[in-house]
N, C-alpha and C positions, 0 to 999 in steps of 0.2 A: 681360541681359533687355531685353528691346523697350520705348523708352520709348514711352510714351503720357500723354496729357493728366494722367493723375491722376498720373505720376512728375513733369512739370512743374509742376504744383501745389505737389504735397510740396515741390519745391526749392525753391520760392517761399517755402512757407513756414518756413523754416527758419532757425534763430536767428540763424544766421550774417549777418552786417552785407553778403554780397554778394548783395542782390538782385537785380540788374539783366538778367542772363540772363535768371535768370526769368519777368521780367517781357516782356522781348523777348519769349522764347517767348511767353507768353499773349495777348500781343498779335498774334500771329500763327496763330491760333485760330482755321478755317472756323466756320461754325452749326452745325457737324454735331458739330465736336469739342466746340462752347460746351455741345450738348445731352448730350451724351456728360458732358461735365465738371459738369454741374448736378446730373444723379441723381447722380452720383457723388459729388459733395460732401452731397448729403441723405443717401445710407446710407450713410456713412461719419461724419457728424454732425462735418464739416469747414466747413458751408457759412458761420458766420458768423465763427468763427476767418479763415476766407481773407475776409469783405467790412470786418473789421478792418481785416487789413494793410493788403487794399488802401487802406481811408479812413483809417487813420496816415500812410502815404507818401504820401496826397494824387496818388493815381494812379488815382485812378475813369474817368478820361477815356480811361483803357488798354482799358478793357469797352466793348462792345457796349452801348448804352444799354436793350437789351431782358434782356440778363444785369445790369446794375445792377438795373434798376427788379426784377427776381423775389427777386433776394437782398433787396434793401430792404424787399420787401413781405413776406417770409417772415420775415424780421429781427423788421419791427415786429408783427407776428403772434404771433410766437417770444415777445416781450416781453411780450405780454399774457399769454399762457401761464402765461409765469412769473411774475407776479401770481398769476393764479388758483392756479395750482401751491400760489405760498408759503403761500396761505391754507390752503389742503386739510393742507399741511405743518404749519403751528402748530396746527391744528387737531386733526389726530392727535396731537400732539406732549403738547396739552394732557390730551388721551383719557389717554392712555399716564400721563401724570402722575399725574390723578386716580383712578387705576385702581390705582396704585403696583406699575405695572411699570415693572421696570428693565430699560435697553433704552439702544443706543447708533448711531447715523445713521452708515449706510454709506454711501460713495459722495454722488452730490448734490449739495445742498446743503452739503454736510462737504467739499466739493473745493475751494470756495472762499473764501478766495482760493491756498493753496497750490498748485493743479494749475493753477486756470482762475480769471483774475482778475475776471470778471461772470457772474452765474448765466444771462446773457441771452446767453450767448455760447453754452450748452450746448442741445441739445435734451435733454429729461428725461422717459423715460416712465414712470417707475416711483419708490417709495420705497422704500427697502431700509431696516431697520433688524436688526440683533442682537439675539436676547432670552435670556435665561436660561430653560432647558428648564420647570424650575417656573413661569416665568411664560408658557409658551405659548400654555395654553388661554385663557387670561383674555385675553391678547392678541388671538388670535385673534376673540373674543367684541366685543371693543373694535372690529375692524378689519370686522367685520358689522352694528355697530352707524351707524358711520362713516358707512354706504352701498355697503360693497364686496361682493361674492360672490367665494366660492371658483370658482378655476379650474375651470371642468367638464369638465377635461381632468388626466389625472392626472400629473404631476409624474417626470419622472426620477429627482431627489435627494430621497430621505430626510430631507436638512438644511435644505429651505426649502419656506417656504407661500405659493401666489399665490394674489390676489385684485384681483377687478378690477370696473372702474366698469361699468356696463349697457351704454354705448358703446364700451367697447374691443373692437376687432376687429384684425383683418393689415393695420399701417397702413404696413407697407413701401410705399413708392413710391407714397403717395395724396398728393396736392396738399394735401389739408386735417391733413396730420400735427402742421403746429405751430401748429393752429387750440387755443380754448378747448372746442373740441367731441368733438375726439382725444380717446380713451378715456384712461386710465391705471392702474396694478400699486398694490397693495402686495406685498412682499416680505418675508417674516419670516425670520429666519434662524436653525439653533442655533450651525451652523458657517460656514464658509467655503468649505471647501475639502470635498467628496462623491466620495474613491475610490471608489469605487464606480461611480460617475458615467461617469468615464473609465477606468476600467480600470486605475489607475495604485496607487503607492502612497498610504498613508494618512500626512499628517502630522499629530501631535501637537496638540492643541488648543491654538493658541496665544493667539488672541484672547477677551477675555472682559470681559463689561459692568464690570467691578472694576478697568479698565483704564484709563476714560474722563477727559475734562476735558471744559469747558464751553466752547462757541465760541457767539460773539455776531458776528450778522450780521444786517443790514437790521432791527435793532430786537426782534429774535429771540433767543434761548438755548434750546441747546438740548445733548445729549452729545454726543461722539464722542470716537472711539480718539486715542491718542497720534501726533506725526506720522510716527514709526519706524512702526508698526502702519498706519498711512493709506496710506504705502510700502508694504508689504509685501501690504497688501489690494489694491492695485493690479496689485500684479506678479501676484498670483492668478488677480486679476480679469482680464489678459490674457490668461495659462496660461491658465485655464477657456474662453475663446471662442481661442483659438488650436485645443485639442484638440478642440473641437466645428464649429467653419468657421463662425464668427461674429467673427471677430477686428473692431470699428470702427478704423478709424483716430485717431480722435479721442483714444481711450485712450490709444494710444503720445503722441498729440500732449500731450496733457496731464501724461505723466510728463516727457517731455523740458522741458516749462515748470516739472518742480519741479525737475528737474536742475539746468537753467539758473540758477535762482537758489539749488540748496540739495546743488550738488557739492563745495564747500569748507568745508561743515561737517561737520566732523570728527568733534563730538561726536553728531550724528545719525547717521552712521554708523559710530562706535563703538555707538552701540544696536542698530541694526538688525542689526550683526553678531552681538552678545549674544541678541535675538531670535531669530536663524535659530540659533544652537548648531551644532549638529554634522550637523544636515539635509542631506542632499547634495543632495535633489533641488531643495528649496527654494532651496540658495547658485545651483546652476543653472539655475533658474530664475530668479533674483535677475539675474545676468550676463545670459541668453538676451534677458532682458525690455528691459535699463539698453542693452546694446549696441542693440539693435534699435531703440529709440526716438531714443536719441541720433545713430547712424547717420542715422537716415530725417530727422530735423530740428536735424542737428547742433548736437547740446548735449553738455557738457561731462559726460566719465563719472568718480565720483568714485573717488579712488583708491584706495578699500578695492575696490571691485568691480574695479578694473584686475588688482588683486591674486587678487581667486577666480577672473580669466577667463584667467588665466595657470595653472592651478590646475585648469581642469575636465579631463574626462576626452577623449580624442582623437575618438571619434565624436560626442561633442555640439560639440564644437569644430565639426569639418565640417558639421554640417548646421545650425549659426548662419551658417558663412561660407558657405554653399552655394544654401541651401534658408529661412533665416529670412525674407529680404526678399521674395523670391518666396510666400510663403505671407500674406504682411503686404497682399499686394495682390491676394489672391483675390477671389471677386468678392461682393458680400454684397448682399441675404442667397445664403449658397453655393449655393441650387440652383439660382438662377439660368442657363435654361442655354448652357454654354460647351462647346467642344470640348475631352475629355479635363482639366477642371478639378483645377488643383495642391492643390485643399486638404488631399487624404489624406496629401503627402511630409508631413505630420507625424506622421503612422505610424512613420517611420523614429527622431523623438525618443521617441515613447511607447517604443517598443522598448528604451530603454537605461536605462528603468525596471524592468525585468520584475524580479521577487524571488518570495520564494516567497507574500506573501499577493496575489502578483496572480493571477488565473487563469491559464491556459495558453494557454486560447483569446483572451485579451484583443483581441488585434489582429485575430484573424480577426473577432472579432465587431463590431470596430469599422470593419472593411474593408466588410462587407456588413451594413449596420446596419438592424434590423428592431422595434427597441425602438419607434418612433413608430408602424411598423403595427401591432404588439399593443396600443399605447396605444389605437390609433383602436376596434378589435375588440372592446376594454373598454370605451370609454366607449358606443359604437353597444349592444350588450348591455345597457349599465346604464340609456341612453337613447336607446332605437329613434329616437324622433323627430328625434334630429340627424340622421340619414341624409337629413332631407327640407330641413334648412338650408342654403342656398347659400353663408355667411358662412363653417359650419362645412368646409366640401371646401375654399372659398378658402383657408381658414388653413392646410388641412392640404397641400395639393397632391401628392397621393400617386403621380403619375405623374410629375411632376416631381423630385419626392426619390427617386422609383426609378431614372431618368436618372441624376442628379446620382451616386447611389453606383454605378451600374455603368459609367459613365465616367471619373469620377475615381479606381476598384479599377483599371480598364485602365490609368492613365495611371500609377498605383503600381506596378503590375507591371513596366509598362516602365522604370521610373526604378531595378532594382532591382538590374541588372549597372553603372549607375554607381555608386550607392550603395557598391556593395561596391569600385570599383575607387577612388572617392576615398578611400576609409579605408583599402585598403592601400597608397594614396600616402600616407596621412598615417603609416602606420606605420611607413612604411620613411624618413621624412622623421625621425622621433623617433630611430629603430636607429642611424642614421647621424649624428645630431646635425646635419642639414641645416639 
């Protein structure tokens, strides 16, 4: 693969005690690639992880003092945010209390410190929490009350409910994303995981409010899952924007930070194995996610998953060793557009899910995907007057998402006599005991 400014990044940041390459490269960085390397550390939600490193190794004088000063200024931006943020957080938090729903923080604020060791590190657009289906509606009631509106755009999954502040809009790639003024989600959840969604198999309910402990932070208490379940919401939570061409970087980066410190506990993952049971997609997903993060910021993989990645099956083997990394550095948001964009080679993993409750046409449907233009048709129908919003065409970019899926279907097609020639190299590498 061609490296470029965001693979030198990645290596830079990476657990590994050898950073000095990296940092030569970076310092070797025209304006063009410094401008290249900024948006890219914003949708990617890398940019104050990378102004860390740099200000731990006491290497700022590496930057272009006009790249210091924008990270600095978006840093201390970022930090107010999360101020505001926390409040809005206890705030719900308390709703939900006096309300006597039971409900458990997903992602967030719940990340740290085991993914991400300061909340001022993350950008955060949304709150996600868990509820128990009986307590839906009352939630819901709770989260209108709050201040928020239901999404006026209807939802792909079944399993979650968004709502959002009066100011949220498409704030990909706006300078004022990690302003106090940037809109933000709530997220209601019943599940996790929405086959249906992807096209994929259905796993088992595994997560559940009857699950939870009590984490205290910044003066705070509040629930969340156990940290086998905090894992494993993770690895989901990549799966789910891996199969849809939202993969952040940030994500992997912050599993590789729990690796890093929580690969030689043994008894965590002895749970997480007891967790997953007998799931095959989930063990491999489990692998696809652990290798992939680790790989990109070399951290330590622990040895129960060394164990399932010796263990999966030979065409998901190949398209981790092939096609994972490459897909890890598509471009986001994916319709951004590129010539012939790799995000669809993940087609070729959904494929080795196919069973009998998946449909038939799954992948063709996910090949030329038309679900967002019946979405627009519906909501335009239920309310004419968005056709005349500018905000509303921005978010949707429907000529731009047509791009994106019939160049990235080309670029699947072509990929598709490799595809088949690497897996009967790997077969014929297994027949032979190569």
């Amino acid at each position: 693969m061609r490296k470029t400014p965001a693979h030198d990044i990645i290596e830079f940041l990476s657990f590994s005690s050898a950073h000095e390459d990296g940092l030569t490269r970076l310092s070797g960085f025209r304006q063009r690639e410094w401008k290249q390397a900024l948006t890219w550390l914003d949708d990617t939600g890398l940019a104050f992880y990378f102004l860390q490193k740099i200000t731990d190794l006491h290497v700022t004088d590496s930057l272009p003092p006009w790249v210091l000063s924008r990270l600095e200024r978006n840093f201390a931006a970022n930090r107010e945010r999360v101020g505001y943020m926390t409040q809005r957080f206890d705030s719900l938090n308390r709703r939900f209390d006096d309300a006597g729903i039971r409900y458990a923080v997903l992602k967030g604020h719940s990340l740290v410190p085991d993914f991400c060791p300061d909340a001022c590190l993350r950008y955060q657009a949304d709150f996600d929490y868990l509820v128990e289906e009986t307590s839906l509606q009352r939630a819901k009631e709770v989260v209108v009350e709050a201040g928020y509106s239901p999404k006026p755009w209807a939802s792909e999954s079944s399993q979650e409910y968004i709502f959002l502040t009066p100011e949220t809009e498409n704030k990909s790639r706006n300078p004022d994303q990690y302003s106090v003024r940037a809109g933000h989600a709530v997220e209601l959840h019943l599940d996790i995981w929405d086959a249906d969604q992807f096209g994929l198999p259905s796993i088992p309910k595994l997560f559940s409010v009857d699950r939870t402990r009590t984490q205290r932070w910044n003066g705070l208490s509040f629930p969340v899952l156990s940290n086998e379940d905090a894992f494993l919401i993770q690895v989901l939570h990549a799966s789910h924007h891996l199969f849809t061409y939202w993969l952040r970087m940030s994500c992997l980066f912050e599993i590789a930070f729990f690796l890093n410190h929580r690969a030689s506990d043994t008894s965590l993952w002895n749970k997480v194995e007891q967790r997953i049971g007998d799931n095959l997609m989930l063990k491999e997903f489990a692998v696809l996610i652990t290798e992939l993060a680790a790989g990109l910021f070399t951290a330590p993989i622990p040895q129960r998953i060394r164990v399932w990645g010796e263990q999966i099956r030979p065409a998901t083997r190949v398209w981790i060793e092939n096609y994972a990394q490459q897909c890890a550095f598509y471009e986001v948001p994916s319709y951004e557009l590129s010539l012939l964009p790799r995000a669809k080679l993940v087609l070729f993993l959904q494929q080795q899910y196919d069973c009998a409750s998946v449909p038939k046409n799954a992948v063709r449907n996910r090949l030329m995907k038309f679900s967002r233009f019946s979405r627009m048709a519906s909501s335009i129908k239920a309310e004419p007057f968005l056709i005349l919003k500018r905000s509303w065409w921005k978010r949707h970019l429907p000529l731009r998402r047509s791009l994106f899926h019939i160049l990235s279907g080309i670029r699947y097609f072509c990929e598709i006599p490799r595809w088949h020639w690497l897996n009967r190299a790997a077969n014929r590498s297994l027949r032979f005991g190569e």
